[in-house]
C-alpha positions in Angstrom: -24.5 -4.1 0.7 -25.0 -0.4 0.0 -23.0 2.8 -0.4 -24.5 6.1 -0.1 -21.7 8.7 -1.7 -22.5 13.2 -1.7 -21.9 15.0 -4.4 -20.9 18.1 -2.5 -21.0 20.5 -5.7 -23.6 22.6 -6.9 -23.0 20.6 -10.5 -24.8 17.9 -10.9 -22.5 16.5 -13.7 -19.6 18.2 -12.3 -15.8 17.1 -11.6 -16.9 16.2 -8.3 -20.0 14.1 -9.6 -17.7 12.5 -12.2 -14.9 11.2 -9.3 -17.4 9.6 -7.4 -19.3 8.0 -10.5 -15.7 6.4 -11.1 -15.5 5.2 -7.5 -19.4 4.2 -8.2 -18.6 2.2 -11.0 -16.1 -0.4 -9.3 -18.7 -0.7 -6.5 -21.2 -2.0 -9.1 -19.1 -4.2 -10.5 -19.1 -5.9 -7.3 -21.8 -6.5 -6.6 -22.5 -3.5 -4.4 -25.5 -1.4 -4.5 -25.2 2.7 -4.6 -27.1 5.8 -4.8 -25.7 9.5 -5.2 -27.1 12.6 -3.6 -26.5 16.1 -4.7 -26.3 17.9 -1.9 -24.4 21.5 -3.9 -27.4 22.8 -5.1 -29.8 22.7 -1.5 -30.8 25.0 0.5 -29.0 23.6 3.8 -28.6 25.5 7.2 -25.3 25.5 8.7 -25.0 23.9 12.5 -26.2 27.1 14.8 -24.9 24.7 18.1 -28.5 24.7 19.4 -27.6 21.4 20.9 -31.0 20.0 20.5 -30.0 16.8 18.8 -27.8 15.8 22.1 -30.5 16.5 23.9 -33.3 14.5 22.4 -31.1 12.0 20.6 -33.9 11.0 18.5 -31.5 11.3 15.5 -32.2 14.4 14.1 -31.1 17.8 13.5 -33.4 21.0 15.0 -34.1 22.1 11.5 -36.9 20.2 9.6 -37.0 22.3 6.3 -33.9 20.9 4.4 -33.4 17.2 3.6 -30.4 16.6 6.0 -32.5 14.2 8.6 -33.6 12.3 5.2 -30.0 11.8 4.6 -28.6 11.3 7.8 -31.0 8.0 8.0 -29.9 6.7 4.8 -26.5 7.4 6.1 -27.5 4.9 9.1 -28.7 2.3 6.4 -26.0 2.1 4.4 -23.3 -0.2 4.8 -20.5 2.5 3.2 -20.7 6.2 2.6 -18.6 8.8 0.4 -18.5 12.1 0.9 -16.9 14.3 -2.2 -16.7 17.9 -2.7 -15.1 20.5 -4.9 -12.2 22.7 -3.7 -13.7 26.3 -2.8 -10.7 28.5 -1.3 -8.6 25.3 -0.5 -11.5 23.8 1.4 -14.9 21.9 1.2 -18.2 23.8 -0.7 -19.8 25.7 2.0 -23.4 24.2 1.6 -21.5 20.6 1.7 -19.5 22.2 5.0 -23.1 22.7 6.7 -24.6 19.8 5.5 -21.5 17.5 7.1 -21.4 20.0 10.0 -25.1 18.8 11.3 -25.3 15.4 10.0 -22.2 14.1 11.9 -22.9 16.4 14.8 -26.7 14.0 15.5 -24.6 10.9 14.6 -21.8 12.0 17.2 -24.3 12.6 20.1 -26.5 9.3 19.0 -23.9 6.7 20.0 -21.8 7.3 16.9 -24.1 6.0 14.1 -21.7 5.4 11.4 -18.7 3.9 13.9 -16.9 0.9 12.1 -18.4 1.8 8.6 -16.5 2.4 5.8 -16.3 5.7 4.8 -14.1 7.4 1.8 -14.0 11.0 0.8 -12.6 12.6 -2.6 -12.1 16.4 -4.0 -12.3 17.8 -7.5 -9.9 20.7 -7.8 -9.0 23.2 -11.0 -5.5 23.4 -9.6 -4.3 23.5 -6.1 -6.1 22.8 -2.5 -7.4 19.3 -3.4 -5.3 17.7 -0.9 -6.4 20.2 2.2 -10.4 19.5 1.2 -9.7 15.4 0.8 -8.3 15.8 4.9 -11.0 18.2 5.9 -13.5 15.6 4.3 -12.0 13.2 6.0 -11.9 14.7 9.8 -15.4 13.6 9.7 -15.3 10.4 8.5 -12.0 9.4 11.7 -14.0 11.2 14.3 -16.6 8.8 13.8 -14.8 5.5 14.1 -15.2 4.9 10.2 -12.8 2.4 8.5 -11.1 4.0 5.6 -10.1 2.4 2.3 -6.9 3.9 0.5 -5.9 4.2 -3.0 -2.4 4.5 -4.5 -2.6 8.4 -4.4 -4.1 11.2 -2.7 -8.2 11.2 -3.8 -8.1 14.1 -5.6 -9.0 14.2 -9.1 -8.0 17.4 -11.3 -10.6 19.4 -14.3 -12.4 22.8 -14.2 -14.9 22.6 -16.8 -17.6 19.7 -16.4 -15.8 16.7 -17.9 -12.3 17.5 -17.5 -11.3 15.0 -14.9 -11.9 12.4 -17.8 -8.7 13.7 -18.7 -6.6 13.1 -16.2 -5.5 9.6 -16.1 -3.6 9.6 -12.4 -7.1 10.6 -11.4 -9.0 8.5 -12.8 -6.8 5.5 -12.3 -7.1 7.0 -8.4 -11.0 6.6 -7.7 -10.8 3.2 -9.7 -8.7 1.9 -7.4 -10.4 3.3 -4.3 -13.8 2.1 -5.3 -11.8 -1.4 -5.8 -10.1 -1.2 -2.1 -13.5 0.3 -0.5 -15.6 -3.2 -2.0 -12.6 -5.4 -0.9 -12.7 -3.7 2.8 -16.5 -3.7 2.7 -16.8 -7.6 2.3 -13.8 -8.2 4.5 -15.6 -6.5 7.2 -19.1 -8.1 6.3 -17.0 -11.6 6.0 -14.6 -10.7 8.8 -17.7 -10.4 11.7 -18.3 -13.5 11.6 -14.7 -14.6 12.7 -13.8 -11.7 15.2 -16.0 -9.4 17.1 -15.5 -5.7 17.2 -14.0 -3.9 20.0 -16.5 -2.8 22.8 -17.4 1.0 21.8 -15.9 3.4 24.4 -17.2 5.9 26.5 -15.9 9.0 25.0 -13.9 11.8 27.8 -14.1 15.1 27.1 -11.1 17.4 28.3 -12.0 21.0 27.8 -8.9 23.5 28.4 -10.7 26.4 30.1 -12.9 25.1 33.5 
């Protein structure tokens, strides 16, 4: 098995980089393999609605120049993904917003690539808006039928220089235990489809308000 996580911060060794390494670290010890992507420091187009990946459904964004349909396939490949990203204005880092914006856009329109996945999402914060990023991280990961692991607290982990979440135990202690709950549910599932089959994917209805 194989978990993909996104760094979502233009620091490479940042607060963000070092919650997920946590989370990383208990994924490795079981056996799991991972990789990390820094996604804060790339030149990434936000979503301009062209609708061009529900038209083709080839599984790919419109815009070639950026590595998102790279990642987007070794989102389809992997068995769990985590998405993390520092708290900008109470909300997620805007080129992490873009990149998330497109990628789950093709994998909505491309009979919802990542459904029944396990998907987690964290937030490194100086001081307040961690919990508002950790549900807008999160929005993508229930829209897409992903299974989500929990933790014994919120998945935000606090610091402002590089390095300063080291220092906060809670936080710490946090991501351990996620990366602990997200292997557990990972091998349940694996184990689990051999026992019981998943439910029959739905056809989704879309209600708009104005006709």
């Amino acid at each position: 098995m194989k978990v993909v996580a996104f760094n979502g911060s233009p620091r490479k060794h940042g607060n963000t980089a070092g919650s997920l390494n946590t989370v990383i670290a208990e994924l490795e010890r079981e056996g799991i393999e991972t990789e990390i992507i820094h996604v804060g420091r790339e030149e990434i187009h936000g979503c301009v609605a062209c609708f061009t990946c529900a038209k083709k459904k080839n599984e790919r964004c419109a815009f070639e120049d950026d590595p998102v349909n790279e990642w987007i396939q070794k989102m389809k490949a992997a068995d769990g993904i985590i998405i993390g990203s520092p708290v900008h204005f109470s909300g997620i880092s805007g080129r992490m917003k873009s990149f998330l914006d497109r990628a789950f856009f093709v994998i909505s329109v491309n009979n919802g690539m990542l459904r029944h996945k396990v998907g987690a999402a964290v937030a490194a914060v100086r001081r307040s808006g961690g919990v508002t990023t950790m549900d807008s991280l999160n929005h993508y990961l229930l829209y897409s039928e992903m299974m989500i692991p929990s933790a014994n607290y919120w998945n935000v982990a606090y610091g402002m220089n590089p390095g300063e979440m080291e220092q906060d135990g809670e936080g710490k202690q946090i991501m351990s235990v996620l990366g602990k709950n997200m292997a557990w549910l990972m091998k349940l599932m694996e184990a689990g489809k051999k026992v019981v089959p998943p439910p029959d994917q739905t056809t989704k209805i879309l209600t708009n308000f104005i006709r």
